[in-house]
C-alpha positions, 0 to 999 in steps of 0.5 A: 220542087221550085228552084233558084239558081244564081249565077248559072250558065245556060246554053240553049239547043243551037249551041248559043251560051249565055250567063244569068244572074239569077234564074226561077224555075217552076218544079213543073218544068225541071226534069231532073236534077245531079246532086253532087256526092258532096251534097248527097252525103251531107247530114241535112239530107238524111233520112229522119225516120219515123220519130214523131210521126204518130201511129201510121193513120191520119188523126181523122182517119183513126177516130173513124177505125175506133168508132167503127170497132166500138159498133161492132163490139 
């Protein structure tokens, strides 16, 4: 998960704060991430579901299961 952030405050390990305008992280180097309620709640987050998600097996996958039982029938 790559994020940027604007406007942040950033203070290292000795205490030192400093301020960025804009900052880039990587999705490799960020631990973790506090969502506030506001957000976690809103409705762009919700779960969607399985509507339009097709049977369950990839395209490729199912022509392989439906070959191998035409053989065996």
């Amino acid at each position: 998960m790559n994020v940027q952030l604007k406007d942040i405050t950033v203070t290292a390990r000795d205490g030192r704060v400093s301020h960025l305008d804009q900052v880039y992280i990587r999705g490799s180097h960020v631990r973790f991430f506090i969502v506030p309620d506001m957000l976690r709640n809103a409705p762009m987050f919700r779960t969607r579901g399985q509507r339009g998600r097709g049977v369950g097996l990839a395209r490729g996958k199912a022509t392989v299961q439906r070959a191998r039982g035409q053989r065996r029938g």
